[in-house]
C-alpha positions as CSV (number, residue, x, y, z in Angstrom):
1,X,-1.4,-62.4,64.6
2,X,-2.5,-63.7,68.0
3,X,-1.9,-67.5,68.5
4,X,-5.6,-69.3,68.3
5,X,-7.3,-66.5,66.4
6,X,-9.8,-68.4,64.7
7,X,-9.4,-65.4,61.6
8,X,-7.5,-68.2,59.8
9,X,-10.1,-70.5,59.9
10,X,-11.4,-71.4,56.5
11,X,-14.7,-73.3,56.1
12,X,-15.2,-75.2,53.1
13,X,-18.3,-76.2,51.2
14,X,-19.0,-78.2,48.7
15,X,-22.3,-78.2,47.4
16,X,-22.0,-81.2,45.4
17,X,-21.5,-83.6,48.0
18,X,-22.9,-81.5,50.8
19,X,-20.0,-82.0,53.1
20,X,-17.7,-79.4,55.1
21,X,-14.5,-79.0,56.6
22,X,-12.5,-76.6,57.8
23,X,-8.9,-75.3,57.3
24,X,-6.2,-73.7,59.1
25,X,-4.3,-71.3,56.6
26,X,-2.3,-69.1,59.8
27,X,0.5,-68.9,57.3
28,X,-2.0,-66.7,54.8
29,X,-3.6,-64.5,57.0
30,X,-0.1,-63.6,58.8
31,X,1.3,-62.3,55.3
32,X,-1.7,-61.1,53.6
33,X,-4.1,-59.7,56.9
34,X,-7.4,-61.3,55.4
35,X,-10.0,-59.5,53.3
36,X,-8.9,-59.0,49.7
37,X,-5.0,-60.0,50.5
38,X,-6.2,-63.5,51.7
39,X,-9.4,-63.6,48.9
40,X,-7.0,-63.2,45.9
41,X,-4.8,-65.4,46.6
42,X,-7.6,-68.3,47.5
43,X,-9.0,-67.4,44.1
44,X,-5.8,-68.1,42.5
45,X,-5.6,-71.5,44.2
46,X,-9.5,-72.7,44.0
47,X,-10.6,-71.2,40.9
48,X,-9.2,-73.3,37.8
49,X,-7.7,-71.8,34.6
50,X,-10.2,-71.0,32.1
51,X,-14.0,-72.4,33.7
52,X,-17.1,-71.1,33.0
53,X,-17.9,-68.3,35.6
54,X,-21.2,-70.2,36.0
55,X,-19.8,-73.7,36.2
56,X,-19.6,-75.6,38.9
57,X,-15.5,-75.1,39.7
58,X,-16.2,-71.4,40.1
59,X,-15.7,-71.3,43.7
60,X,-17.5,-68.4,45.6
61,X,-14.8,-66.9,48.6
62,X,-16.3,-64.7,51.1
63,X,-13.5,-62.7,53.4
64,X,-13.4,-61.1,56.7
65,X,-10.0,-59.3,57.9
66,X,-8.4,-59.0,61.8
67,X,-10.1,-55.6,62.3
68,X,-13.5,-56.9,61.9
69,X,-15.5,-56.9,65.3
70,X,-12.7,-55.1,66.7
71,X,-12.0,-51.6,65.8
72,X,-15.4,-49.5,64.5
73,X,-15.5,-49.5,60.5
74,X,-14.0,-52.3,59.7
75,X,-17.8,-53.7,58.8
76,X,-17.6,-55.4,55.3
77,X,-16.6,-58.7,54.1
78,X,-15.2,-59.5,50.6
79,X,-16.3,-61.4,48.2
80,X,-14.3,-63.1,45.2
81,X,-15.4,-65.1,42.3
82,X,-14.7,-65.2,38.6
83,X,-16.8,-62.7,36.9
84,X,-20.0,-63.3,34.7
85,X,-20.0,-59.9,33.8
86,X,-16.2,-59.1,32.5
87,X,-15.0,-62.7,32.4
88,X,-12.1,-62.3,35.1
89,X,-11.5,-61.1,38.7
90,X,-14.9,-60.6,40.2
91,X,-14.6,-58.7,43.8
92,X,-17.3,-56.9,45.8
93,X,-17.9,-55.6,48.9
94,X,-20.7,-55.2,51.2
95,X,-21.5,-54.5,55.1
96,X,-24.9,-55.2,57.2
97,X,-23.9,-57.5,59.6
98,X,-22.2,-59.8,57.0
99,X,-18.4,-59.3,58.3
100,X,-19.0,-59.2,61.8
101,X,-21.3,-62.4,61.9
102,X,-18.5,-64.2,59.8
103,X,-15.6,-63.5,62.2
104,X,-17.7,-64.3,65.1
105,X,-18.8,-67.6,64.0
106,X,-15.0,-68.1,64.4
107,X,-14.1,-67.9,60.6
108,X,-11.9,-65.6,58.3
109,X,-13.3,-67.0,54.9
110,X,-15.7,-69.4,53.3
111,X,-15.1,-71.2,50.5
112,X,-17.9,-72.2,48.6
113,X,-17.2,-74.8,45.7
114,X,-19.4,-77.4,43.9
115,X,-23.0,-77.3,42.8
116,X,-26.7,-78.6,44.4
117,X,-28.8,-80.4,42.2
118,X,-32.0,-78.7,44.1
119,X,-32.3,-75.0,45.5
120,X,-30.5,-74.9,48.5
121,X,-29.9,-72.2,51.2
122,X,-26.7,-72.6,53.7
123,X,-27.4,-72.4,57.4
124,X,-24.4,-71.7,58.9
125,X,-24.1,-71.7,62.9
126,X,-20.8,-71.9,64.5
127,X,-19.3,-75.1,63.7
128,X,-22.1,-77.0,62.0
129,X,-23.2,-76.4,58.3
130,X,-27.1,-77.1,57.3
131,X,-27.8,-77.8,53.8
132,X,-31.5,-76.0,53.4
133,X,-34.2,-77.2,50.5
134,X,-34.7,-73.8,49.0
135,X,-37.2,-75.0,46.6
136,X,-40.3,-72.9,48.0
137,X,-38.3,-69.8,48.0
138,X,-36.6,-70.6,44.7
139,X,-38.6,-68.2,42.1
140,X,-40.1,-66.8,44.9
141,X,-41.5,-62.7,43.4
142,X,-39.5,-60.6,45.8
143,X,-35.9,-60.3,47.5
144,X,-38.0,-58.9,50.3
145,X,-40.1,-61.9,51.0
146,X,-37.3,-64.5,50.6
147,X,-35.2,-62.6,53.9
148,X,-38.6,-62.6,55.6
149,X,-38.6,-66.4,55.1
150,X,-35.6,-67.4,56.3
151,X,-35.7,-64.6,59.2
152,X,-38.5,-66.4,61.0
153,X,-36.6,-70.1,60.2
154,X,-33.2,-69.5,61.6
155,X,-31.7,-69.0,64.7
156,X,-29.7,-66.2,65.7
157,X,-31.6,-63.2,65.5
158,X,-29.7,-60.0,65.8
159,X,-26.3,-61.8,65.6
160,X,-26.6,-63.4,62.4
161,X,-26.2,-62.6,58.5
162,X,-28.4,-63.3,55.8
163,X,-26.9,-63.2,52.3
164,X,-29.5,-63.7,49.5
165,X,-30.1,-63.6,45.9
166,X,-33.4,-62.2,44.3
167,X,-34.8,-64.1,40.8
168,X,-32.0,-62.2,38.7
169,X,-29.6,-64.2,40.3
170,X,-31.6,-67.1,39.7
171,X,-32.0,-66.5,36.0
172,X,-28.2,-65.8,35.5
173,X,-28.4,-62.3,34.9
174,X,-24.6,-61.3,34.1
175,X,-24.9,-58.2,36.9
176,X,-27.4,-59.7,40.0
177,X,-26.1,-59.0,42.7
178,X,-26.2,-60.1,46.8
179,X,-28.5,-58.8,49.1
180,X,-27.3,-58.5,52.5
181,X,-29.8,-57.2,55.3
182,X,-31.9,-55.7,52.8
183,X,-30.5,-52.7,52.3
184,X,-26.6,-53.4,51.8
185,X,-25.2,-55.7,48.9
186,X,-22.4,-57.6,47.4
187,X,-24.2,-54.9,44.1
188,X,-20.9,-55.4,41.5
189,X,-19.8,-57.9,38.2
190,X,-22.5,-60.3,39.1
191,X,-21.9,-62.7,42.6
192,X,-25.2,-63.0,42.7
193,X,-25.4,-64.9,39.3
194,X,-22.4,-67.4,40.5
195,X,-24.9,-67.9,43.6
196,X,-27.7,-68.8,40.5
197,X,-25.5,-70.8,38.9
198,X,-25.2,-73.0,41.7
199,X,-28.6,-73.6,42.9
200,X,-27.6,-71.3,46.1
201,X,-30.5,-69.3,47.2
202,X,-28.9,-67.9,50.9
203,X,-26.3,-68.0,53.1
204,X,-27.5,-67.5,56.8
205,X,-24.3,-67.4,59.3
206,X,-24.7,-66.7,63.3
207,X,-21.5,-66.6,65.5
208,X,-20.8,-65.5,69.2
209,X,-17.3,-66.0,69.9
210,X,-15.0,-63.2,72.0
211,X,-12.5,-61.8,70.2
212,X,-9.1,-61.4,71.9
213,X,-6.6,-58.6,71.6
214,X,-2.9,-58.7,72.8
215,X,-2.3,-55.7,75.2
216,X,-6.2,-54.7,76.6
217,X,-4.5,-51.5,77.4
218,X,-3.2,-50.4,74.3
219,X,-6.1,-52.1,72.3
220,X,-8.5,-49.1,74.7
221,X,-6.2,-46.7,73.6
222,X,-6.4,-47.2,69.7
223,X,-9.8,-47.8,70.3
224,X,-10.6,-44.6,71.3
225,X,-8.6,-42.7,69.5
226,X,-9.9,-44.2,66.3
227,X,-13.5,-43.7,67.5
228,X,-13.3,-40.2,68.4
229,X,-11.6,-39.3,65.1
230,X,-14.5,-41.1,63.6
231,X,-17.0,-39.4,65.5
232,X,-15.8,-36.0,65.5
233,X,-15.3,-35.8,61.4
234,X,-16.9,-33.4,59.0
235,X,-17.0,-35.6,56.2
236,X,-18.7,-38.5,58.5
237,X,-21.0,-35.9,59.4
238,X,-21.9,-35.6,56.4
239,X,-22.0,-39.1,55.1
240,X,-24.5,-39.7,58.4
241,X,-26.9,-36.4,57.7
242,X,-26.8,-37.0,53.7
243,X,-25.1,-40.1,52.5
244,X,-23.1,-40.2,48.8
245,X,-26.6,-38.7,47.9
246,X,-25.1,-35.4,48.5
247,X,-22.5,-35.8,45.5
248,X,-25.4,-35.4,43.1
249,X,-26.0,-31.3,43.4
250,X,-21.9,-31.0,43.5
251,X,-21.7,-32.8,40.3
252,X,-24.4,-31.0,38.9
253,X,-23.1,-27.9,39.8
254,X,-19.8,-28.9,38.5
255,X,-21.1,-30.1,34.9
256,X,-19.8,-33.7,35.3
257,X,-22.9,-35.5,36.6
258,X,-23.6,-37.8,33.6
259,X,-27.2,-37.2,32.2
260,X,-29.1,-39.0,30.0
261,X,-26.9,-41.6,28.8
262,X,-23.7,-38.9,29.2
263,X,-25.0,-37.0,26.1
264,X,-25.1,-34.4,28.9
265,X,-23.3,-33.5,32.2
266,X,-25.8,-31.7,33.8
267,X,-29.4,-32.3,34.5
268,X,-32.3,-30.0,34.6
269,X,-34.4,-31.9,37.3
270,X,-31.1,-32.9,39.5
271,X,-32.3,-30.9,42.5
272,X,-35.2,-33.0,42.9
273,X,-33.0,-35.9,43.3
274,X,-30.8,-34.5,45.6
275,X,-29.6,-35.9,49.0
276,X,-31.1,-32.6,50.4
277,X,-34.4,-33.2,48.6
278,X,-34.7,-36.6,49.7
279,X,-33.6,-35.6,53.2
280,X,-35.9,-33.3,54.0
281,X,-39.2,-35.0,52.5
282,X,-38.4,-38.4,51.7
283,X,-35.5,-39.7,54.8
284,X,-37.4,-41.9,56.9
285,X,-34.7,-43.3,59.1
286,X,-31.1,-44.0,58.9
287,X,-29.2,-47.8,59.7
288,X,-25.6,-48.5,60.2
289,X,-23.6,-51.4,59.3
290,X,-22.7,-53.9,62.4
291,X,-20.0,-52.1,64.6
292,X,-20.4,-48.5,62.8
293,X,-21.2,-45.4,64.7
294,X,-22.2,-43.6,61.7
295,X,-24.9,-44.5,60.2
296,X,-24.4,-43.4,56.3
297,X,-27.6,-45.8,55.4
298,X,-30.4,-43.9,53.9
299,X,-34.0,-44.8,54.2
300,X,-36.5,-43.1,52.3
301,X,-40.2,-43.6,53.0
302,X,-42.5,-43.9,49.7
303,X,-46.2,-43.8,50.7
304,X,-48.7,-45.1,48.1
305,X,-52.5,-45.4,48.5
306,X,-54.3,-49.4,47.5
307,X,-56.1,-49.0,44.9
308,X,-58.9,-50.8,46.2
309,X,-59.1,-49.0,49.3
310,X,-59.6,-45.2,50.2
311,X,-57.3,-44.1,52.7
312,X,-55.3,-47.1,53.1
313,X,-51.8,-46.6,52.3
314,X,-48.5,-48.9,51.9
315,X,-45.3,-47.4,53.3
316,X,-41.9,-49.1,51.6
317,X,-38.6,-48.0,53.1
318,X,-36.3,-48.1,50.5
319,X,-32.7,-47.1,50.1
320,X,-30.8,-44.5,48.1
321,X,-27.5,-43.5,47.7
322,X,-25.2,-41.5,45.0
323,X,-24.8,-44.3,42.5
324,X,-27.9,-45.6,42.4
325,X,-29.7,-42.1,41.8
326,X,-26.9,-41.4,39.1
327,X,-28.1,-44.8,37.2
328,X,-31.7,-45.0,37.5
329,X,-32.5,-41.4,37.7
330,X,-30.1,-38.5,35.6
331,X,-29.0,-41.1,33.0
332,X,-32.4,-41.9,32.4
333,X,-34.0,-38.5,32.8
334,X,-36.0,-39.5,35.9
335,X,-36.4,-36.4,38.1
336,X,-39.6,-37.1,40.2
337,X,-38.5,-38.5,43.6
338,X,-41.4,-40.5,44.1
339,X,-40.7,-42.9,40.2
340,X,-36.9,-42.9,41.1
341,X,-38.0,-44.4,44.9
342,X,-40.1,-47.1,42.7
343,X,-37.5,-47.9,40.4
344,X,-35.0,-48.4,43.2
345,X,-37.6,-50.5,45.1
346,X,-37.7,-52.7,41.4
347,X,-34.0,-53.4,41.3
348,X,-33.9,-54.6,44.6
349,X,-37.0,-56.6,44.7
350,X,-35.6,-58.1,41.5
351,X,-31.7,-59.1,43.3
352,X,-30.2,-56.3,40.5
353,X,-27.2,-54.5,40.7
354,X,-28.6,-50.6,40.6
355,X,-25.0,-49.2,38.1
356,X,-25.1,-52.0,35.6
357,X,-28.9,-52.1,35.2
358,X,-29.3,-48.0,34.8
359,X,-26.3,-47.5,32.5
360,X,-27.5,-50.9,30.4
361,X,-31.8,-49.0,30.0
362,X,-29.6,-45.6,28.9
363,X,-27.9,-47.5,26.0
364,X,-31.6,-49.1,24.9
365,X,-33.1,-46.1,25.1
366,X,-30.7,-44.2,23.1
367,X,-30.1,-47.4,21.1
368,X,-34.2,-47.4,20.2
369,X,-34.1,-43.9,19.5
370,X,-31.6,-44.1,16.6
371,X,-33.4,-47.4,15.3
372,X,-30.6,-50.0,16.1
373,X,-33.1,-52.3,17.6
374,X,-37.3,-52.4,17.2
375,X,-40.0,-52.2,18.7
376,X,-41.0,-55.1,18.6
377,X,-37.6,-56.4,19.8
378,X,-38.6,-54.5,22.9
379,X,-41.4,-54.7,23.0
380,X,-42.4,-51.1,24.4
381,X,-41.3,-47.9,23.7
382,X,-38.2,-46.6,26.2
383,X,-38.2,-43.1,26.4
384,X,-36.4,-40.7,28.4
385,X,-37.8,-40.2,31.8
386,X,-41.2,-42.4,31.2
387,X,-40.8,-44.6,34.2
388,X,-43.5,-47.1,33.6
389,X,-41.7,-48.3,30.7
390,X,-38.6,-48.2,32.7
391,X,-40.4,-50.5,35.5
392,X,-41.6,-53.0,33.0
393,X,-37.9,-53.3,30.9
394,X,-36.0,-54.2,34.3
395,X,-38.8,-57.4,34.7
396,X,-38.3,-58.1,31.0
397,X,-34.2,-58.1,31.9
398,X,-34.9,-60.9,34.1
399,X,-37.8,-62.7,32.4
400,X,-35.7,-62.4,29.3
401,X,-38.2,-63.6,26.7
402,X,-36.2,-62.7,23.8
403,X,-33.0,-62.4,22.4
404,X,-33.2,-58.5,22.8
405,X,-33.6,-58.9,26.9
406,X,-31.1,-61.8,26.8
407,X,-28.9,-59.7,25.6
408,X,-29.4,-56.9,28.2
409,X,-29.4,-59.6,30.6
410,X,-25.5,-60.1,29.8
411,X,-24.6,-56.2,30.3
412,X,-23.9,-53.2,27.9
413,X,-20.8,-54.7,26.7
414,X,-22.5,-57.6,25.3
415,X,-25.3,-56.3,24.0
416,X,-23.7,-53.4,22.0
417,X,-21.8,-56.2,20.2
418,X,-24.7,-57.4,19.2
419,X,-26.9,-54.3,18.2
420,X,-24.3,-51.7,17.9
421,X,-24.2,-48.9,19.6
422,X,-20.7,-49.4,20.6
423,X,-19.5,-45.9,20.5
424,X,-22.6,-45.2,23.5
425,X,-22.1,-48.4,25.4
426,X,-20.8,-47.0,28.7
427,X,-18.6,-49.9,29.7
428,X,-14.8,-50.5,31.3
429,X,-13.7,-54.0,30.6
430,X,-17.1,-55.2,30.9
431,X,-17.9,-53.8,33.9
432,X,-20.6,-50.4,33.8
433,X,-19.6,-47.3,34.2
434,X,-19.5,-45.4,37.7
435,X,-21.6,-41.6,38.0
436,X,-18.3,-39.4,37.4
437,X,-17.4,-37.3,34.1
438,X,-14.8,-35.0,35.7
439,X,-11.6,-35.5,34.0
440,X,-8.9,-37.7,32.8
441,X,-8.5,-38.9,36.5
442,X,-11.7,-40.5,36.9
443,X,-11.7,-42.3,33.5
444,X,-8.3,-43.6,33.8
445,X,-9.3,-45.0,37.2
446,X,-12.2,-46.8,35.6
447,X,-10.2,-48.4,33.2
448,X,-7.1,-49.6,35.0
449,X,-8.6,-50.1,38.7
450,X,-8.7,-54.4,39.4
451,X,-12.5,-54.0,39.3
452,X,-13.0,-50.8,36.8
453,X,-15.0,-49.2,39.4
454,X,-14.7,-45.9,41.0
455,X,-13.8,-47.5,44.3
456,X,-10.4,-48.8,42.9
457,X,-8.3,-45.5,43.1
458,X,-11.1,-42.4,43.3
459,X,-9.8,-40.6,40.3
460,X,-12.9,-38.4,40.6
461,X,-11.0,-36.5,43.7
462,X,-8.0,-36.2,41.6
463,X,-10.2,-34.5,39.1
464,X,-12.1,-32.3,41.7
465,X,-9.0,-31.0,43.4
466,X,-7.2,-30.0,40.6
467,X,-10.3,-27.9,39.1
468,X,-11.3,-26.7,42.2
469,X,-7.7,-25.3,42.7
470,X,-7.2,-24.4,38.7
471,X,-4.1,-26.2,38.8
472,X,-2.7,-28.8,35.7
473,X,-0.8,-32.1,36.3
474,X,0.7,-34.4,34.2
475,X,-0.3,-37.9,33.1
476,X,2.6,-39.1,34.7
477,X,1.6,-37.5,38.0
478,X,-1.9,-38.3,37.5
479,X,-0.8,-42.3,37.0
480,X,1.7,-42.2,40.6
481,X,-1.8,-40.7,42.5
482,X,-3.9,-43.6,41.0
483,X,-1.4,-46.5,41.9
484,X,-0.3,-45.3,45.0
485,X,-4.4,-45.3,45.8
486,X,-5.2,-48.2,44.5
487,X,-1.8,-49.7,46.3
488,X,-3.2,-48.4,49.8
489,X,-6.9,-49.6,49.5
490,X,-5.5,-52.8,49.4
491,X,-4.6,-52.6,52.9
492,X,-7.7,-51.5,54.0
493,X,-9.7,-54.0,51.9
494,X,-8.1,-56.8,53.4
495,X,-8.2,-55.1,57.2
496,X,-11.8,-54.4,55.8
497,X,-12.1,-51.1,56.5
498,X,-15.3,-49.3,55.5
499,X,-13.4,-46.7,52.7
500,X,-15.8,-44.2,53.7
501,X,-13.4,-44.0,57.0
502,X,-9.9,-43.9,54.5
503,X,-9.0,-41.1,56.1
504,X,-9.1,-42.1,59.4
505,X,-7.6,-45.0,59.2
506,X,-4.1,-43.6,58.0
507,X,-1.0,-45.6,57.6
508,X,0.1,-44.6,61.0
509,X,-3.3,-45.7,62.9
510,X,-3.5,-48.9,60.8
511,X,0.0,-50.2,61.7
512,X,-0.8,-49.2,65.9
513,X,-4.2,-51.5,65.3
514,X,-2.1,-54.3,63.6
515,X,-0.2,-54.0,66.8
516,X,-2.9,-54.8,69.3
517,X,-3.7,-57.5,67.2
518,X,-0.2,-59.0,67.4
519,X,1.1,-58.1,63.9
520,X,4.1,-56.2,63.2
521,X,4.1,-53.8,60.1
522,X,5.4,-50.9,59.8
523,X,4.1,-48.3,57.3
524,X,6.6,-49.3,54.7
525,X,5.9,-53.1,55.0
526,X,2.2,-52.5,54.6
527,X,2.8,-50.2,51.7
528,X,5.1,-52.8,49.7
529,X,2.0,-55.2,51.4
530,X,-1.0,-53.2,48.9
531,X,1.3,-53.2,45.8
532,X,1.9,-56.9,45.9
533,X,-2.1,-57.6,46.9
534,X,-2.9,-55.8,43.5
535,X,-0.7,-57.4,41.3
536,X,-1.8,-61.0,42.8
537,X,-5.3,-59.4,41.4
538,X,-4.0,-58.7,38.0
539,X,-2.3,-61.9,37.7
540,X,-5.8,-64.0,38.0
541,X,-7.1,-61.4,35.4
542,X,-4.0,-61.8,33.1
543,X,-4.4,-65.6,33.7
544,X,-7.9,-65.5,32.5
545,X,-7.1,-63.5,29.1
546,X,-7.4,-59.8,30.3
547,X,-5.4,-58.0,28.0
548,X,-5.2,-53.7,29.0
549,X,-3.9,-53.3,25.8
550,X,-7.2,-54.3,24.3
551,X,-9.0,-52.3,26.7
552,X,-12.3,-50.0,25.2
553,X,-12.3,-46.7,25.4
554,X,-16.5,-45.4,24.6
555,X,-16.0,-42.7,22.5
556,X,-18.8,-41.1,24.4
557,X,-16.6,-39.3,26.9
558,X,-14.2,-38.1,24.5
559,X,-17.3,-36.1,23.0
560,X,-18.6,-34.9,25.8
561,X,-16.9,-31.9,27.4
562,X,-15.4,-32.3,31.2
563,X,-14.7,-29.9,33.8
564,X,-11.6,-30.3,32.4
565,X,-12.1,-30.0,28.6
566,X,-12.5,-32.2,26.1
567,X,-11.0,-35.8,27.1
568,X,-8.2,-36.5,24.6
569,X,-7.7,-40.4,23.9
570,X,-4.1,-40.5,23.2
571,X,-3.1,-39.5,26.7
572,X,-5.3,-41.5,28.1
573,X,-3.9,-44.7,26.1
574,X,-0.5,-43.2,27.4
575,X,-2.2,-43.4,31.1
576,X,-3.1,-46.9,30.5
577,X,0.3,-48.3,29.4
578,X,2.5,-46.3,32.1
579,X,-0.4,-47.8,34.6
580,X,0.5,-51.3,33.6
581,X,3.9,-50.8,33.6
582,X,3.9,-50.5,37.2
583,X,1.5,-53.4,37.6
584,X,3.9,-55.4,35.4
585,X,7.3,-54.2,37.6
């Protein structure tokens, strides 16, 4: 890397004593780039054997990689943390301006250890750290209200970052998540409860440094050719006119869009809930991450008249995407655009991740249907597609009045082990499971990926090319694609490459932008690079009890047919161990 790159700069904070210092770790960022590389192995070093995710010693470790503010994409930071939610390696990604206002206050990471004794927020700008009272905004009604509050406070409009947590993070619940800018989020295995946990309502940072490159020349060249590839894309046409949104009639079509709970694959109302629908009667603008020229954020306007006043109206923009209208809206029989748009506008007012919270009202509702729990437990009747009821559970989730909502508070793991309902709890190693039913790839991926997310290795395009060609491969085959995926979005996780731009940023291009930057990788070297980066993963996960062989399997999707057939659990076991085998060379 370039000598004086302030990438390895790591800022430490300790909320306990409120003091911070800073750290030079050039040896780190030289061998593992930054971003997920450098994040793993500081959670191996910072976070002791054993705590309690929401104990003080949890350390919270936010990552930025050399790419950031330097090549377009490479637009989200990392964020690693010992999960609430599954118990080991909790990682998450998100965009806004978080990554590019971290490397241009002249860091690479933050390292956030300790615990206040009051709310605090963190007010981060350049080399000076503010410790905030955060009392009035602590248990403040909406997400929305609390970035408002600290917009008009800080400093550094239009450079800065505001990372926040809404009252689910404040209450603890297992999957709250991070919001970033509003409409992007650290959403998976619960950062937002370790914030919670540690009286940490916000981090605000604001940087504007220069970033240097090594040849100016060369650094014009890649830049360009990188941009126009970018630029000139189908598929990043499409993720700008459409979003992930547009998965949801392709899944339909293709029976693997799970629906209601995944007692079905396809879903009578999905056209209203479409990326087309919502684009041509809902869209009300599209945003872009800092230093993106694609704009792949969705905005949809919902209009609704005051109830006190005639022809006054309040207009919320609020944002969709393929996940999110999987969760709250097929797997809970919602097809009316405008109820979807409110439950969406819930979970973020409430600091929720959108997967967990969806996937975890599906298992009550079909829980309360075959009598497992009351009533009276829940205190209202959840039915499929009655979105009132739906509105008033995901405030009950962070209320938690009961044992029932306490339990739904900790994720559909949890609370099937408590009211049964295991055999419907849609859960891999804790963690919720992802909008894809199309084959053995896509399971597989969920349950051996670091995170058990669909991001880890994208089964579900294994699965979609080999049914949209009618071809057959075996488990063997299937396991190589996954790990050799999974191996190379390491690389660009610690770069941090938006993976929306994966294929534009191939192996060749990556290793002529490590150049510029002073590195020298070849292909090879950054190959053996990812391997290494996702076995330093699994070893914090093995370290903290994780055991594969352990791992659940929800009889669920073996019932339920596939594009592919019938799902048949031996093979997938056999998946499972060949995967770790690898992980374990």
């Amino acid at each position: 890397m370039i000598v004086g790159d302030p990438l390895s700069r790591v800022l430490y904070i300790d909320l306990t004593s409120r003091d911070f210092w800073i750290e030079e770790k050039t040896e780190l960022f030289e061998k593992y780039l930054g971003g997920s590389g450098v994040a793993s192995n500081l959670l191996l070093q910072e976070c002791p054997r054993g705590v309690d995710p929401l104990g003080p010693e949890n350390p919270i470790i936010i990552t930025v990689g050399p790419l950031c503010g330097v090549f377009p994409l490479a637009s989200k930071a990392v964020a690693m943390f010992k999960s609430p939610l599954t118990g080991n390696l909790g990682e998450s990604h998100a965009g806004g301006r978080s990554a590019v206002a971290i490397r241009l206050a002249g860091y690479g990471a933050i390292v956030v250890k300790g615990a206040s004794n009051i709310p605090v927020y963190l007010s981060i700008q350049g080399e000076r750290v503010y410790f905030r009272d955060a009392s009035a905004i602590w248990g403040m009604g909406s997400s929305y209200t609390v970035g408002r509050v600290i917009r008009e406070r800080e400093p550094g409009s239009g450079l800065r970052s505001i990372m926040r947590i809404g009252r689910a993070g404040e209450r603890l619940v297992s999957y709250a998540c991070v919001i970033t800018e509003t409409y992007r989020h650290f959403g998976r295995l619960g950062l937002g409860a370790v914030f919670g946990s540690k009286k940490l309502k916000a981090i605000m940072i604001a940087g504007d440094r220069r970033l240097k490159v090594k040849d100016p020349k060369s650094y014009r060249e890649a830049y360009r050719e990188i941009f126009e590839s970018v630029t000139k894309s189908p598929s990043m046409k499409k993720y700008h006119e459409l979003g992930t949104s547009m998965n949801v009639n392709i899944l339909n079509e293709s029976k693997s869009l799970p629906t209601r709970n995944l007692r079905e694959t396809s879903f009578e109302g999905g056209e209203a809930i479409s990326g087309e629908n919502f684009a041509a009667n809902y869209l009300g603008r599209r945003v872009a991450c800092s230093h993106c020229p694609v704009s792949c954020i969705h905005l949809a306007a919902l209009r609704e008249p005051y109830t006190s006043d005639p022809y006054f109206y309040k207009t919320s923009m609020i944002s969709y995407d393929y996940e999110l209208i999987y969760a709250l809206g097929s797997m809970l029989e919602v097809s009316d655009p405008r109820s979807l748009l409110r439950l969406l506008d819930e979970v973020e007012i409430q600091g929720l991740d959108a997967i967990s919270t969806g996937v975890t009202l599906a298992w009550a509702t079909e829980a309360q249907e075959r009598g497992l729990v009351s009533e009276n437990e829940v205190g209202l009747r959840l039915t499929w597609g009655k979105v009132e009821n739906y509105l008033e559970a995901i405030r009950m989730i962070v209320k938690q009045p009961n044992d029932f909502y306490k339990a739904l508070a900790r994720g559909v793991e949890y609370a099937s082990t408590i009211y049964g309902g295991k055999d419907f709890a849609l859960a891999y190693g804790g963690n919720e499971m992802p909008g894809y039913h199309t084959g053995p790839a896509c399971h597989l991926g969920f349950i051996t990926g670091a995170r058990h997310s669909h991001l880890d290795s994208a089964g579900y395009s294994i699965d979609q090319r080999t049914y949209t060609s009618k071809t057959t491969q075996s488990i063997e085959e299937t396991v190589n694609q996954l790990f050799d995926e999974e191996c190379w979005r390491q690389i660009l996780s610690s770069l941090v490459i938006c993976y929306f731009a994966r294929g534009n940023y191939t192996p060749e291009f990556v290793a002529k932008a490590l150049t510029v930057l002073g590195y020298n990788l070849d292909q090879q070297e950054l190959r053996r690079l990812g391997a290494e980066i996702l076995r330093v993963k699994n070893r914090f996960k093995f370290r903290e009890g994780f055991e594969y062989e352990n791992l659940r399997i929800p009889k669920r999707i073996l019932e339920v047919e596939t594009p592919h057939g019938r799902l048949d659990e031996d093979q997938l076991r056999r998946g499972i161990k060949l995967y770790y085998s690898k992980i374990l060379e």
